[in-house]
CHARMM internal coordinates of N, CA and C (Angstrom, degrees):
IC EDIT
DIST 1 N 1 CA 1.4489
DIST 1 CA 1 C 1.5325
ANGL 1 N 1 CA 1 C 108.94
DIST 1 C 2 N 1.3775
ANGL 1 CA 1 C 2 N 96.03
DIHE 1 N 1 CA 1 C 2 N 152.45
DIST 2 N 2 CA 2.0193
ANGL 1 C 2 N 2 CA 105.61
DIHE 1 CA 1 C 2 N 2 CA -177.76
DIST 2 CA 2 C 1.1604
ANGL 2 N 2 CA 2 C 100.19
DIHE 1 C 2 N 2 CA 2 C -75.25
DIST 2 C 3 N 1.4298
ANGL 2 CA 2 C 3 N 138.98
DIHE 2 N 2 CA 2 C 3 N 137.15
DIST 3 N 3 CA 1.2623
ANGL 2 C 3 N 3 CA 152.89
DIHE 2 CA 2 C 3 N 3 CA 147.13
DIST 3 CA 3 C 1.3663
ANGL 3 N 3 CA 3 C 131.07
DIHE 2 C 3 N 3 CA 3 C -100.80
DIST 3 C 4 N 1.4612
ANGL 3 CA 3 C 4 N 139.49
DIHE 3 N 3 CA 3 C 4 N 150.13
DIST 4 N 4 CA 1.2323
ANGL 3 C 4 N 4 CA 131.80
DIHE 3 CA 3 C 4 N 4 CA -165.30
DIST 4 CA 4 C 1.6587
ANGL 4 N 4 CA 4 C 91.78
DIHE 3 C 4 N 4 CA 4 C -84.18
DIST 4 C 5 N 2.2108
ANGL 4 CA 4 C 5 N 124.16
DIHE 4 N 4 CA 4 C 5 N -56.30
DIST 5 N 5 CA 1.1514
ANGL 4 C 5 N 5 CA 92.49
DIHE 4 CA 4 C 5 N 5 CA 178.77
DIST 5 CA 5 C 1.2524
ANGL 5 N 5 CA 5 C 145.11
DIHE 4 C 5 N 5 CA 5 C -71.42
DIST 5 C 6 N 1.4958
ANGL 5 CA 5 C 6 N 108.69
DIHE 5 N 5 CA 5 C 6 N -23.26
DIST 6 N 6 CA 1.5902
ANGL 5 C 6 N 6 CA 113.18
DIHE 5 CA 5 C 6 N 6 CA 164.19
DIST 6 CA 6 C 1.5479
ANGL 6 N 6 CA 6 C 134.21
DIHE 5 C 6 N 6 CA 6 C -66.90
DIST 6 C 7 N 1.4054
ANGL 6 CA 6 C 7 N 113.21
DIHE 6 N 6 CA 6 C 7 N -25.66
DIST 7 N 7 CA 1.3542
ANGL 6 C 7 N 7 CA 119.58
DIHE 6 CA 6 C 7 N 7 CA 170.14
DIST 7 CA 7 C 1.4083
ANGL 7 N 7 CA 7 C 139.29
DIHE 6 C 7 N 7 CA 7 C -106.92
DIST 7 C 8 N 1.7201
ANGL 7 CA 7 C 8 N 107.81
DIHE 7 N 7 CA 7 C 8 N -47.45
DIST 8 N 8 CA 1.1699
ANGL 7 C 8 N 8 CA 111.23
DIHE 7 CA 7 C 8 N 8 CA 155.59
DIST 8 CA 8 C 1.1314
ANGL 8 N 8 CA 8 C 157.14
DIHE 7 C 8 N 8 CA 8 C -50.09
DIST 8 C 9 N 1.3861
ANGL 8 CA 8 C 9 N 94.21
DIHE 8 N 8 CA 8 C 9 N -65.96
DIST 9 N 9 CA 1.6803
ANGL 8 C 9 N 9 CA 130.75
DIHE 8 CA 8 C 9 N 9 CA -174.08
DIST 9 CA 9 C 1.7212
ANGL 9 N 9 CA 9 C 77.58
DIHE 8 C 9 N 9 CA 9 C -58.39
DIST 9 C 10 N 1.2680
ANGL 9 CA 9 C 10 N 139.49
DIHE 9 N 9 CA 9 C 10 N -73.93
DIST 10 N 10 CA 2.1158
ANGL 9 C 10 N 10 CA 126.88
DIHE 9 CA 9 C 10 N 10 CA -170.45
DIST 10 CA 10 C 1.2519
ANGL 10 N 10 CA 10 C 103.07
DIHE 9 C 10 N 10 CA 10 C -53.37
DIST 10 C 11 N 1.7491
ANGL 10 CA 10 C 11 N 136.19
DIHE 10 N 10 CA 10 C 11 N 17.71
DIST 11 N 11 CA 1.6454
ANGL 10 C 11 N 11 CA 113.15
DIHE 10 CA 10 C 11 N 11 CA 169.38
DIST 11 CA 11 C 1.3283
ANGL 11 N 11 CA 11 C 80.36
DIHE 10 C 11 N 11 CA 11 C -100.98
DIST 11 C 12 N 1.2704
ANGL 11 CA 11 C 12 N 140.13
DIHE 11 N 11 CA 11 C 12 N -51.10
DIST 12 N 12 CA 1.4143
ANGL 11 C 12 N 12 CA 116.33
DIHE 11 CA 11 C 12 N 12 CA -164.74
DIST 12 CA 12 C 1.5095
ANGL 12 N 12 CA 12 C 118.67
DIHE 11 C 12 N 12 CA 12 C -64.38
DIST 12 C 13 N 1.7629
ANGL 12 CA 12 C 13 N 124.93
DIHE 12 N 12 CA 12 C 13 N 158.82
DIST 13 N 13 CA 1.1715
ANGL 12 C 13 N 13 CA 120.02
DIHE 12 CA 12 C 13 N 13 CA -175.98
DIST 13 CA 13 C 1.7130
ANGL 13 N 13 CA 13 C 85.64
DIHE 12 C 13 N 13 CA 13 C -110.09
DIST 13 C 14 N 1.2768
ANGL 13 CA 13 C 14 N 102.22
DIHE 13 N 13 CA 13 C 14 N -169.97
DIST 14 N 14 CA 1.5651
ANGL 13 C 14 N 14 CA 135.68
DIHE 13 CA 13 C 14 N 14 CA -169.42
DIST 14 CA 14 C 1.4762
ANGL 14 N 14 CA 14 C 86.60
DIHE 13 C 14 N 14 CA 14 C -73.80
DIST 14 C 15 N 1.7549
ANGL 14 CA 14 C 15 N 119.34
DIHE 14 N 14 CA 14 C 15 N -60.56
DIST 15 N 15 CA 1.5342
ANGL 14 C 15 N 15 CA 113.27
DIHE 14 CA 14 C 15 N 15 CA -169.24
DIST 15 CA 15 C 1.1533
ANGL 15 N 15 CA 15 C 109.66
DIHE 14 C 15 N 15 CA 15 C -73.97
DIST 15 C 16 N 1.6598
ANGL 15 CA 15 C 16 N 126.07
DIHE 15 N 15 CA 15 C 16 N -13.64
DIST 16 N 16 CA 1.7332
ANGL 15 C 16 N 16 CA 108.01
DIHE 15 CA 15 C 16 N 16 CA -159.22
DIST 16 CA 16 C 1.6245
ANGL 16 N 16 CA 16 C 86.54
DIHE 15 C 16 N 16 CA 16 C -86.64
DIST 16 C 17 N 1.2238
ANGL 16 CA 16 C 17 N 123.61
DIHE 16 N 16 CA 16 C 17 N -12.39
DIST 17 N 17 CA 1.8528
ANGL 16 C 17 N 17 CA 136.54
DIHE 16 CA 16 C 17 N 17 CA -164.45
DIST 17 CA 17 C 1.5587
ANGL 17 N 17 CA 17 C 84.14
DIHE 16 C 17 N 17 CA 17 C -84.53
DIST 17 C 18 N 1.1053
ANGL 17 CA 17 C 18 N 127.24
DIHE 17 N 17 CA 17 C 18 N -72.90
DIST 18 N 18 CA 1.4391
ANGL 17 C 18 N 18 CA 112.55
DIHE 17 CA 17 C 18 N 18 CA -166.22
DIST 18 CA 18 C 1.4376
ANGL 18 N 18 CA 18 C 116.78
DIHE 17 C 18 N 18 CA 18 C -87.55
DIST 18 C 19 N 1.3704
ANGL 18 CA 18 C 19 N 125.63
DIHE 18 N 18 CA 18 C 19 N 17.13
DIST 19 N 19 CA 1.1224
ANGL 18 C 19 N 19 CA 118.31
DIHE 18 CA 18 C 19 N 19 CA 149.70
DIST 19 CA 19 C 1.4472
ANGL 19 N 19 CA 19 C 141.59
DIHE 18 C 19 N 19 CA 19 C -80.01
DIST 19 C 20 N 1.4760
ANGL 19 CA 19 C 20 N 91.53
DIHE 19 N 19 CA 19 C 20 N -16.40
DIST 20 N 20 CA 1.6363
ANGL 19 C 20 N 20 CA 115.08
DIHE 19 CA 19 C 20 N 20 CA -165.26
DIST 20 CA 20 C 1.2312
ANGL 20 N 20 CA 20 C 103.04
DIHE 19 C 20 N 20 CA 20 C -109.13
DIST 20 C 21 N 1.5470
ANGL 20 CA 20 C 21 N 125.36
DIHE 20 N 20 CA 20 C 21 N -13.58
DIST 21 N 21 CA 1.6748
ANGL 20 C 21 N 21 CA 135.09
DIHE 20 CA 20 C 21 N 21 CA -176.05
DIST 21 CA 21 C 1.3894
ANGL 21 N 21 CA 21 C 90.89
DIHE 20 C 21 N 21 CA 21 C -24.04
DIST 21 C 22 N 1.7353
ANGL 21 CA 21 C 22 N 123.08
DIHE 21 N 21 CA 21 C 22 N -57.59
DIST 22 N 22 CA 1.3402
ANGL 21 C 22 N 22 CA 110.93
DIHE 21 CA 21 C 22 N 22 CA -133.62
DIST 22 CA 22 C 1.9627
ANGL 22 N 22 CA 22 C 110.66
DIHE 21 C 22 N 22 CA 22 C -67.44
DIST 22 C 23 N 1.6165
ANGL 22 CA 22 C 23 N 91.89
DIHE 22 N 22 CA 22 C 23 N -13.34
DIST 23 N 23 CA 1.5898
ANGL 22 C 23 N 23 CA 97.27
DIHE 22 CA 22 C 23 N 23 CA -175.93
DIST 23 CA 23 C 1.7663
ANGL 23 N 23 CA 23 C 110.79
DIHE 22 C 23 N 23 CA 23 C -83.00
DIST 23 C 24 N 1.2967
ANGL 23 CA 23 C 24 N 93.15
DIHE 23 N 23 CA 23 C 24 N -40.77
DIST 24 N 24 CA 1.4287
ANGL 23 C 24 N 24 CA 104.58
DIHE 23 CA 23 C 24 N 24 CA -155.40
DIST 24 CA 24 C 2.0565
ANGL 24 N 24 CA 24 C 105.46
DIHE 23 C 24 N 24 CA 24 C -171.91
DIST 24 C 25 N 1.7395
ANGL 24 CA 24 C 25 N 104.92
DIHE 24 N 24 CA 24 C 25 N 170.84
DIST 25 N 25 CA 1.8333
ANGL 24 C 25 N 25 CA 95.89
DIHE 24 CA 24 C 25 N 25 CA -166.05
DIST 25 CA 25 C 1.6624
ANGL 25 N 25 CA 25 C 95.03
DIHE 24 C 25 N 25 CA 25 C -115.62
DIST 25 C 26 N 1.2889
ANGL 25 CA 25 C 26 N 114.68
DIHE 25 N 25 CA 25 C 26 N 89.73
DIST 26 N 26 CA 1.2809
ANGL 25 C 26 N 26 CA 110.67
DIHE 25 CA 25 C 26 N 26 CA 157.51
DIST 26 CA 26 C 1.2639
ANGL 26 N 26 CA 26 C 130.91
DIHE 25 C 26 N 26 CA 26 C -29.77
DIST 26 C 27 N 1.2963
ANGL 26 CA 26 C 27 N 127.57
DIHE 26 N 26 CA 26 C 27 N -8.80
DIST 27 N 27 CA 1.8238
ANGL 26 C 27 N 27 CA 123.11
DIHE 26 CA 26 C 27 N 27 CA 159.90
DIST 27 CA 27 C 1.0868
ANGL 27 N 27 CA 27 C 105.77
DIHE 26 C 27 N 27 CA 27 C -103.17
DIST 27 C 28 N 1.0457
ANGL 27 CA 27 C 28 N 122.65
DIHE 27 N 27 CA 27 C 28 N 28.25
DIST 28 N 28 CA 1.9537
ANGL 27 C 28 N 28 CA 119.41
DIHE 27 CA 27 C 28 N 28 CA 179.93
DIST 28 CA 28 C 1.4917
ANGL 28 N 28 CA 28 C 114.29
DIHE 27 C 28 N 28 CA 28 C -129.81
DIST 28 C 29 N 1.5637
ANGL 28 CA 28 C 29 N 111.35
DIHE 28 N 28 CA 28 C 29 N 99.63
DIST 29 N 29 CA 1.2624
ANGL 28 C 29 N 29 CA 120.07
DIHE 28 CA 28 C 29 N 29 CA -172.18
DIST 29 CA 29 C 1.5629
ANGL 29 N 29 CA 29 C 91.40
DIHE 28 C 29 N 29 CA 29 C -40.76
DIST 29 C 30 N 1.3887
ANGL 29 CA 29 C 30 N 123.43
DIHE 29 N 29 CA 29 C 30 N -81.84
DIST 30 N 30 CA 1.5986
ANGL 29 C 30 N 30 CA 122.63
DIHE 29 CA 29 C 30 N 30 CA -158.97
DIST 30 CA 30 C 1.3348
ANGL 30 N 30 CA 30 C 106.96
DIHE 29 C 30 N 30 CA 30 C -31.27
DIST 30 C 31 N 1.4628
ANGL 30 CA 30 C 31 N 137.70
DIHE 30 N 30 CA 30 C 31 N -63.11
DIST 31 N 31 CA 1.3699
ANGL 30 C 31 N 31 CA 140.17
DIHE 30 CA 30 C 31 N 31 CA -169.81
DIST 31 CA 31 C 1.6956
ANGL 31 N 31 CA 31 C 104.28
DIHE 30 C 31 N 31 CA 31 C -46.69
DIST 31 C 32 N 1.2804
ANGL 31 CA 31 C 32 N 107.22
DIHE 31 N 31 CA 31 C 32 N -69.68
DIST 32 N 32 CA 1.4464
ANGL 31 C 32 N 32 CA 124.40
DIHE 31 CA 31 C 32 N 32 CA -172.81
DIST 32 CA 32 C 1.5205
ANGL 32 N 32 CA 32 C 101.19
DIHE 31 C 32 N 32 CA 32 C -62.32
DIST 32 C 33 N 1.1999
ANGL 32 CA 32 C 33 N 131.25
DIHE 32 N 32 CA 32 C 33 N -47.16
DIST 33 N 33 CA 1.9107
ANGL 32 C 33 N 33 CA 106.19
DIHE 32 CA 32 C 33 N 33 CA 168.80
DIST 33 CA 33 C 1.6931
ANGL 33 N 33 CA 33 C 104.60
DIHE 32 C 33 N 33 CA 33 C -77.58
DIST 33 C 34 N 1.2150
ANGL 33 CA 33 C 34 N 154.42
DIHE 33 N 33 CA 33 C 34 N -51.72
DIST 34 N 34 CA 1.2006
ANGL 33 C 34 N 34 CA 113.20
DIHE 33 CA 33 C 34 N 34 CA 149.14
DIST 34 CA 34 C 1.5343
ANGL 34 N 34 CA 34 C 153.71
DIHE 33 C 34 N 34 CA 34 C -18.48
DIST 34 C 35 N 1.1871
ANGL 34 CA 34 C 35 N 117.42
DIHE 34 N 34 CA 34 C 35 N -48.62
DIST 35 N 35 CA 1.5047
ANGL 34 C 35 N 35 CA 125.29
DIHE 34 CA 34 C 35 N 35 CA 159.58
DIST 35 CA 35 C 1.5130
ANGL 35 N 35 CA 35 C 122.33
DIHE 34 C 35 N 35 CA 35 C -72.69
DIST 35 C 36 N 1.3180
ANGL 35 CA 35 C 36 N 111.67
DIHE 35 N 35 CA 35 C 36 N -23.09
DIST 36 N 36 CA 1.5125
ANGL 35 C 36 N 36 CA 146.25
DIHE 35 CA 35 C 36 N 36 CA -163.05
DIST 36 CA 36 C 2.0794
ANGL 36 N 36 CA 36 C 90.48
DIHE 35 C 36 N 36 CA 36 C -19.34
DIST 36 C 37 N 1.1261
ANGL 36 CA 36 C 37 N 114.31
DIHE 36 N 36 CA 36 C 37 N -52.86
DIST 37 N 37 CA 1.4857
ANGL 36 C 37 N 37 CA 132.13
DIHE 36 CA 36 C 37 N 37 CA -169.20
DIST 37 CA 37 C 1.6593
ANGL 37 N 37 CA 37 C 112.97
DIHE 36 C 37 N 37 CA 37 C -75.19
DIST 37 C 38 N 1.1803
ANGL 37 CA 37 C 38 N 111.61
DIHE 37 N 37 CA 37 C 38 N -48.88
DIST 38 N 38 CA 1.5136
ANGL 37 C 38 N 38 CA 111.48
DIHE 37 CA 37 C 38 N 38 CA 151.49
DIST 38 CA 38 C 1.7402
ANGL 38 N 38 CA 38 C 136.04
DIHE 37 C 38 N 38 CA 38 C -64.59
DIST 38 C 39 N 1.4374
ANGL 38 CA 38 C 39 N 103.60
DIHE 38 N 38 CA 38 C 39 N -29.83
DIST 39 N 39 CA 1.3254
ANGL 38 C 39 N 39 CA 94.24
DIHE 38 CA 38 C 39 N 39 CA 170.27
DIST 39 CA 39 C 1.8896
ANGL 39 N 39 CA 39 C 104.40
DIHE 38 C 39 N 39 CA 39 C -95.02
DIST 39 C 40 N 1.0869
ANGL 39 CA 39 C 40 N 115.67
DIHE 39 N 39 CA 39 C 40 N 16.41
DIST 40 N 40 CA 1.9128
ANGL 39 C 40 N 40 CA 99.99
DIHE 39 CA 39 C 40 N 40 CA 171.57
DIST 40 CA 40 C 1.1982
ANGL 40 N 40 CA 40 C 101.89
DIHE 39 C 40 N 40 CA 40 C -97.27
DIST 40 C 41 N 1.9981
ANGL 40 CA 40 C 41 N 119.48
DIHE 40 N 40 CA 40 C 41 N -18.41
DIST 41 N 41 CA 1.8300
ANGL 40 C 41 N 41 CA 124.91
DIHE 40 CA 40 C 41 N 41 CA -161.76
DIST 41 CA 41 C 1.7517
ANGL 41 N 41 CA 41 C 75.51
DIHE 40 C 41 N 41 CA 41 C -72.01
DIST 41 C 42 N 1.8564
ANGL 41 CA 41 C 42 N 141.84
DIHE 41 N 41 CA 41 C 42 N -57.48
DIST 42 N 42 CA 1.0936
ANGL 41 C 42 N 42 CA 128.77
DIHE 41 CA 41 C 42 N 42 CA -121.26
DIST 42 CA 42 C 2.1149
ANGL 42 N 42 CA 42 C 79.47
DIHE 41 C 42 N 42 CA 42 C -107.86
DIST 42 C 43 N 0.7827
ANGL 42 CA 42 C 43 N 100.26
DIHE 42 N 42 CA 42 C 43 N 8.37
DIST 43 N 43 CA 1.6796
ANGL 42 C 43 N 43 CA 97.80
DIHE 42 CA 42 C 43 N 43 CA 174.79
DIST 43 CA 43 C 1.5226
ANGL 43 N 43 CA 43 C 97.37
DIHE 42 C 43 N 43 CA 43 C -118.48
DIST 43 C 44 N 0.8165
ANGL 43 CA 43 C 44 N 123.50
DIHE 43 N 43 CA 43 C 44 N -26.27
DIST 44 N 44 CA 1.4931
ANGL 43 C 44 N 44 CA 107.31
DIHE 43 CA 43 C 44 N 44 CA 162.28
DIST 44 CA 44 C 1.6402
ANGL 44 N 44 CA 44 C 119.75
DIHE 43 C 44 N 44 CA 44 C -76.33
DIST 44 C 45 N 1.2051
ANGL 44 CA 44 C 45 N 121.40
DIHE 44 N 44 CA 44 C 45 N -58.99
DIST 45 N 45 CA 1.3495
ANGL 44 C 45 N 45 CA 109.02
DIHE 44 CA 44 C 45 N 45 CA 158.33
DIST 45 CA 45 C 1.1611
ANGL 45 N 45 CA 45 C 148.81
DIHE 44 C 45 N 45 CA 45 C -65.39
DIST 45 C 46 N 0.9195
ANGL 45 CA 45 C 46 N 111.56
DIHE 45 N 45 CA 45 C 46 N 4.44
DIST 46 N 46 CA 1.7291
ANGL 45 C 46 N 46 CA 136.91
DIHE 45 CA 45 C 46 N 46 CA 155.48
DIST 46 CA 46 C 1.7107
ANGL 46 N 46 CA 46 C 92.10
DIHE 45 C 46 N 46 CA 46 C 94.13
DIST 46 C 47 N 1.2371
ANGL 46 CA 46 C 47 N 133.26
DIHE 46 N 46 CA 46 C 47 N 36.72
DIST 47 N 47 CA 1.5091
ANGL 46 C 47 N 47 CA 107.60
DIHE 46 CA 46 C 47 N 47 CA 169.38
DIST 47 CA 47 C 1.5290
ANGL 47 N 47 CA 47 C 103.84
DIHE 46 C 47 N 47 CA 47 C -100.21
DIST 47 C 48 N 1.4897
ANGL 47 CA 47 C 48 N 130.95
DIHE 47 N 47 CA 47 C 48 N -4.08
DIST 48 N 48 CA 1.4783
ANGL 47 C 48 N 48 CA 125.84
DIHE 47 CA 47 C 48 N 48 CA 171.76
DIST 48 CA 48 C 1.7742
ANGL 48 N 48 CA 48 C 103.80
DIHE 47 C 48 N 48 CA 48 C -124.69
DIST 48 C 49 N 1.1928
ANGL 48 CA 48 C 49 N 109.58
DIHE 48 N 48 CA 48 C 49 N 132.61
DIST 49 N 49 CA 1.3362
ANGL 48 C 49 N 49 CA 132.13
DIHE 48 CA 48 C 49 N 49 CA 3.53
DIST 49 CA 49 C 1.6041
ANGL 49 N 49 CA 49 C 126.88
DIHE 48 C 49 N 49 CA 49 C -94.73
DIST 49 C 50 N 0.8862
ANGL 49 CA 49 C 50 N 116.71
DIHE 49 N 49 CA 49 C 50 N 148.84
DIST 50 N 50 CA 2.0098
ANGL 49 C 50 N 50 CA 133.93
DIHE 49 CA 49 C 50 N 50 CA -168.61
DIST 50 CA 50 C 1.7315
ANGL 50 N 50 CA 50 C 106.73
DIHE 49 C 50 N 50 CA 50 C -5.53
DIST 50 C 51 N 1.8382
ANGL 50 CA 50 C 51 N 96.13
DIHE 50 N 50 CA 50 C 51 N -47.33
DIST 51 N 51 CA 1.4799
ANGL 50 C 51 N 51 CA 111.30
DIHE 50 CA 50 C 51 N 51 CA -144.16
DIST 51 CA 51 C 1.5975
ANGL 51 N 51 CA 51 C 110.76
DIHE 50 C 51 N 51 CA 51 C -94.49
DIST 51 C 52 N 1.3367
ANGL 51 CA 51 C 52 N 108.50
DIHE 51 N 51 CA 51 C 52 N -34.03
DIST 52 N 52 CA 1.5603
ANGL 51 C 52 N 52 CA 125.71
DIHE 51 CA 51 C 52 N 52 CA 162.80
DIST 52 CA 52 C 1.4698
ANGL 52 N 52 CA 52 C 133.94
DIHE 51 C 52 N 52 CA 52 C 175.40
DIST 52 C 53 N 1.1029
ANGL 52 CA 52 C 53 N 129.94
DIHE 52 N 52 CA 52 C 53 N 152.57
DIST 53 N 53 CA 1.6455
ANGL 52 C 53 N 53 CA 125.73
DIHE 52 CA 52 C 53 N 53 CA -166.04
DIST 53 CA 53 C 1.2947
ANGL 53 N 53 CA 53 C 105.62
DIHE 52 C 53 N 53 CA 53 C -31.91
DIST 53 C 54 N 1.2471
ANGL 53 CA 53 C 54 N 129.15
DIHE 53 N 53 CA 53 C 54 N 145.46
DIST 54 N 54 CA 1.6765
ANGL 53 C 54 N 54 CA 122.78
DIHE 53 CA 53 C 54 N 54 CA 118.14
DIST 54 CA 54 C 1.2597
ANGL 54 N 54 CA 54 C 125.86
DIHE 53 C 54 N 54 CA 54 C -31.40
DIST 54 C 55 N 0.8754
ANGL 54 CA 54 C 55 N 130.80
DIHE 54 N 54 CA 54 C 55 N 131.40
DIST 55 N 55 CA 1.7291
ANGL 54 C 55 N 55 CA 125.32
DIHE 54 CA 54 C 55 N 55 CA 118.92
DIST 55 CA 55 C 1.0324
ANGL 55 N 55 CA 55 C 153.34
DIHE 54 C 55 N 55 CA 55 C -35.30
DIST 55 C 56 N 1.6564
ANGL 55 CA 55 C 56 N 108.97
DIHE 55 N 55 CA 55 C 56 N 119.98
DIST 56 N 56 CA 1.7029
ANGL 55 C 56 N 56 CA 114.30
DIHE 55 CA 55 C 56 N 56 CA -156.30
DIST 56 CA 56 C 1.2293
ANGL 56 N 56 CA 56 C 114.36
DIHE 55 C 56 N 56 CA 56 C -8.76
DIST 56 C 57 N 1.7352
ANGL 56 CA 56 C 57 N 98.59
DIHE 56 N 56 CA 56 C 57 N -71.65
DIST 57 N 57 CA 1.3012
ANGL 56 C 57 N 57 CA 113.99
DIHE 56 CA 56 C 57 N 57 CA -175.38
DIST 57 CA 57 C 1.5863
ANGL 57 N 57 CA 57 C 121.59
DIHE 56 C 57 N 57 CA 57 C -30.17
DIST 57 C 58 N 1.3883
ANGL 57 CA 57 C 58 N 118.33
DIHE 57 N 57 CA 57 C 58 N -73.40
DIST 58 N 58 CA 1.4097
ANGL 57 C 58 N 58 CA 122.98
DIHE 57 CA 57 C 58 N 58 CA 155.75
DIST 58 CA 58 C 1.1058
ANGL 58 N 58 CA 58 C 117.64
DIHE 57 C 58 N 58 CA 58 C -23.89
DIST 58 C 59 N 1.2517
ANGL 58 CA 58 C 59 N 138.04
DIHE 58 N 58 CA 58 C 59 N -69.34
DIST 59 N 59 CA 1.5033
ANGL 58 C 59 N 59 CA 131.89
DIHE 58 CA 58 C 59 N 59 CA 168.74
DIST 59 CA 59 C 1.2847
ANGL 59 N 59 CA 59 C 122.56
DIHE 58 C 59 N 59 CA 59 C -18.77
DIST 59 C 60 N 1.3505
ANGL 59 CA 59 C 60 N 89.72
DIHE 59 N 59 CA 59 C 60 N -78.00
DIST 60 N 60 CA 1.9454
ANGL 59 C 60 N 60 CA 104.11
DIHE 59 CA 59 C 60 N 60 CA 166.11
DIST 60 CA 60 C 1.6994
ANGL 60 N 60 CA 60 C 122.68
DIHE 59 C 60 N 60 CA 60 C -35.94
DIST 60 C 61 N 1.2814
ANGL 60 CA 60 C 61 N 99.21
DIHE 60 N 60 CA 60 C 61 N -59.42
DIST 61 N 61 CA 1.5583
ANGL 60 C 61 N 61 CA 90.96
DIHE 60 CA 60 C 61 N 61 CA 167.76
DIST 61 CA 61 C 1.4550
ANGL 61 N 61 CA 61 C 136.95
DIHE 60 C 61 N 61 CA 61 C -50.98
DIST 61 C 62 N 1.2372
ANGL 61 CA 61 C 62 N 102.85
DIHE 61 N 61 CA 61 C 62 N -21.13
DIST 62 N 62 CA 1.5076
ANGL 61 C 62 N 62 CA 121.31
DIHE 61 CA 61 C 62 N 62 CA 178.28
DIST 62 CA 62 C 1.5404
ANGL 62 N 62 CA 62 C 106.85
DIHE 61 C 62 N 62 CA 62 C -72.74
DIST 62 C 63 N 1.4955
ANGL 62 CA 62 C 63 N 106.24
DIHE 62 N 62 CA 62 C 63 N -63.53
DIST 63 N 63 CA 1.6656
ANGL 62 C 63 N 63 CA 111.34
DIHE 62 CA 62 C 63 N 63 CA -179.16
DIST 63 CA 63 C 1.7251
ANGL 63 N 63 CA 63 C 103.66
DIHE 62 C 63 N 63 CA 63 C -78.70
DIST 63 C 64 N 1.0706
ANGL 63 CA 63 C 64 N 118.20
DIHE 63 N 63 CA 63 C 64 N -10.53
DIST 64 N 64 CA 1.6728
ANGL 63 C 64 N 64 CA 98.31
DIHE 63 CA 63 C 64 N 64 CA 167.82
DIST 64 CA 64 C 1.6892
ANGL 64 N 64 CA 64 C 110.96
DIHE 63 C 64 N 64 CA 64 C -80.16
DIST 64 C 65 N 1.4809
ANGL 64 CA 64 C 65 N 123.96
DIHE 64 N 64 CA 64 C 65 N -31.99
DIST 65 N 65 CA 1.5014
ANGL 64 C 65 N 65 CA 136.77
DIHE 64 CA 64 C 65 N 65 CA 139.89
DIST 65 CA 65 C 1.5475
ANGL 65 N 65 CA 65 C 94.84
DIHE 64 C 65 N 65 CA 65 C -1.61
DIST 65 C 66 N 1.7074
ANGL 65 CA 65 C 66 N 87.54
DIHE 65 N 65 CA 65 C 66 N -101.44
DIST 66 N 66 CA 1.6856
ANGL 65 C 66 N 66 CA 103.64
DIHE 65 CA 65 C 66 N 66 CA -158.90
DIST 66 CA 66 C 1.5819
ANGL 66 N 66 CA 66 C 99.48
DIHE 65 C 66 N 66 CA 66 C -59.94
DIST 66 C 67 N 1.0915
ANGL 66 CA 66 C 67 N 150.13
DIHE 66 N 66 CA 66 C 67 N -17.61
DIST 67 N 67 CA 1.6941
ANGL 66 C 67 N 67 CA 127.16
DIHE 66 CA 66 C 67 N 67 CA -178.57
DIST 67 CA 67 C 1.7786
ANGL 67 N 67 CA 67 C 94.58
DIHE 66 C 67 N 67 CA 67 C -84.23
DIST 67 C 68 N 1.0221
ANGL 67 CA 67 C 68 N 126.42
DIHE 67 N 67 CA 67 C 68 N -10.59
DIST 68 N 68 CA 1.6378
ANGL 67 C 68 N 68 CA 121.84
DIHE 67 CA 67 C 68 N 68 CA 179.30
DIST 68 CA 68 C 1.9272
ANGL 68 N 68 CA 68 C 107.45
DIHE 67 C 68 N 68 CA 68 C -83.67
DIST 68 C 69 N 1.2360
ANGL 68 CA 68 C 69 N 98.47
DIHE 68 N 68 CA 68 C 69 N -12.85
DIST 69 N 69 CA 1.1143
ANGL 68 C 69 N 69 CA 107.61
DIHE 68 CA 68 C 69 N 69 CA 176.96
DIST 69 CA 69 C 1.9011
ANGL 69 N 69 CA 69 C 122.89
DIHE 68 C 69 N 69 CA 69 C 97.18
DIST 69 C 70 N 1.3809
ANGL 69 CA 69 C 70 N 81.66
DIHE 69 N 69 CA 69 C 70 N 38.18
DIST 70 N 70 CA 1.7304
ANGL 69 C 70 N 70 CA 95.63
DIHE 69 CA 69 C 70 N 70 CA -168.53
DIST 70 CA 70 C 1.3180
ANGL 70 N 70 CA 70 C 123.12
DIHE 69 C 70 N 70 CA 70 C 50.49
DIST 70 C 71 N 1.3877
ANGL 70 CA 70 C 71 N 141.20
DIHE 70 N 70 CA 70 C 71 N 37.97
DIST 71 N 71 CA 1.5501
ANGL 70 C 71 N 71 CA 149.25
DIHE 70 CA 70 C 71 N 71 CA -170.00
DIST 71 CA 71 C 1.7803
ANGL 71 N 71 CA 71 C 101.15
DIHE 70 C 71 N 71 CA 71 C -63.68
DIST 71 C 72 N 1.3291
ANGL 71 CA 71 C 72 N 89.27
DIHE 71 N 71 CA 71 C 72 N 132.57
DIST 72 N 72 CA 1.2887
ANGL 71 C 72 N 72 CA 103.28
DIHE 71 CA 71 C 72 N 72 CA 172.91
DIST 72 CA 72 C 1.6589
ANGL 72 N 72 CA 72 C 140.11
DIHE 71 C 72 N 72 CA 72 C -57.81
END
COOR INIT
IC SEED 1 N 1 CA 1 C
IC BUILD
């Protein structure tokens, strides 16, 4: 099963975390399953993170996350 600490929480880096502070805290399960739906729209269209798309793959992991029901 997808988990936020085993899977997620290691796609973000240190900069994509403090780049995005101003929305929300990429090391903070609560923030990030709250936003969970806004940050897959800006990871799917490649405007997060700052520096360049993810990869499909990455993507996917994110929204297979939230359809599991965001598990911790």
């Amino acid at each position: 099963m997808v988990s936020f600490e085993a899977d997620v929480r290691p796609l973000f880096r240190d900069d994509d975390a403090d780049a995005m502070s101003w929305a929300f805290d990429l090391r903070s399960y609560e923030d990030v399953r709250a936003s969970a739906e806004a940050i897959y729209e800006r990871l799917e269209d490649g405007s997060m993170p700052c520096d360049e798309p993810w990869p499909e793959e990455r993507v996917q992991l994110f929204r297979d996350w939230i359809d599991a029901g965001t598990p911790r």
